[in-house]
C-alpha positions in Angstrom: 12.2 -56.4 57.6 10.1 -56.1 54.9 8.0 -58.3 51.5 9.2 -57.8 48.4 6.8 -59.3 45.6 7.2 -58.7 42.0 5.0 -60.3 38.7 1.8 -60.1 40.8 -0.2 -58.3 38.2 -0.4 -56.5 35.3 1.7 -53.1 35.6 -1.3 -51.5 33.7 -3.1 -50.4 36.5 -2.6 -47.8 39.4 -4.3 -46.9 42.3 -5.2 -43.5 42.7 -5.1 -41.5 45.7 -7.4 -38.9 46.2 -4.6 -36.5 47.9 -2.1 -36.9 45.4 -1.8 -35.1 42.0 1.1 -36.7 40.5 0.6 -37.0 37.0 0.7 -41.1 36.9 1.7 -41.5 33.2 4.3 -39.1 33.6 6.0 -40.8 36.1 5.8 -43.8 34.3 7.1 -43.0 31.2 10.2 -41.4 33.3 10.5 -45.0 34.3 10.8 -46.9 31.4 13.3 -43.9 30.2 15.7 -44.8 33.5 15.4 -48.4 32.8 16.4 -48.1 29.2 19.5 -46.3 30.3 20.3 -48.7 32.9 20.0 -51.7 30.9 22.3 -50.1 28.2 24.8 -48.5 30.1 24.3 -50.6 33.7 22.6 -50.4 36.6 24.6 -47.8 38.3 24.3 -45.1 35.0 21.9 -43.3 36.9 21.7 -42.5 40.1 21.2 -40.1 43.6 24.3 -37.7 43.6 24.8 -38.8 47.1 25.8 -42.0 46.5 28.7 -40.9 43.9 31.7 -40.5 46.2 30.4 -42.3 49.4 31.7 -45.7 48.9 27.8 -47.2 49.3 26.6 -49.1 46.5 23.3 -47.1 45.2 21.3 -50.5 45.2 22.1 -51.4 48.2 19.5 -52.2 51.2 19.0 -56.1 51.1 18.5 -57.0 47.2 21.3 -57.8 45.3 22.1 -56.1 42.3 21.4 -59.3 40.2 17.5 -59.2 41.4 17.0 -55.6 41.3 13.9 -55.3 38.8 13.3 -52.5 36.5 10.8 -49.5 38.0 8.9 -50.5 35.1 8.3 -54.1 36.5 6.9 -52.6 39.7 4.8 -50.3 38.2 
């Protein structure tokens, strides 16, 4: 079981973690790219090869396709 909260705040800011040197912006900007291909070509235009021929939806795990933000949104 789990919370799933999204609109809470701004997506401008980040909290850093002193063990990890991902490059924040990066990562980000990698994000917006994926969500601009899924909202042109659909929500399953990108995803994990594992899901391709293994009859699981990719978005799967409790949230509907319908309510499945953008990474952007969560960000």
């Amino acid at each position: 079981m789990g919370v799933y909260i999204t609109g809470l705040c701004s997506n401008e800011f980040y909290q850093y973690d002193l063990f990890d040197d991902t490059n924040i912006e990066k990562a980000q900007a990698i994000d917006k790219i994926i969500d601009d291909i899924r909202s042109r070509y659909g929500s399953n235009s990108i995803l994990r090869s594992s899901f391709l021929h293994s009859g699981i939806k990719a978005m799967s795990g409790g949230i509907g396709e319908e309510d499945y933000p953008v990474m952007t949104s969560l960000l």
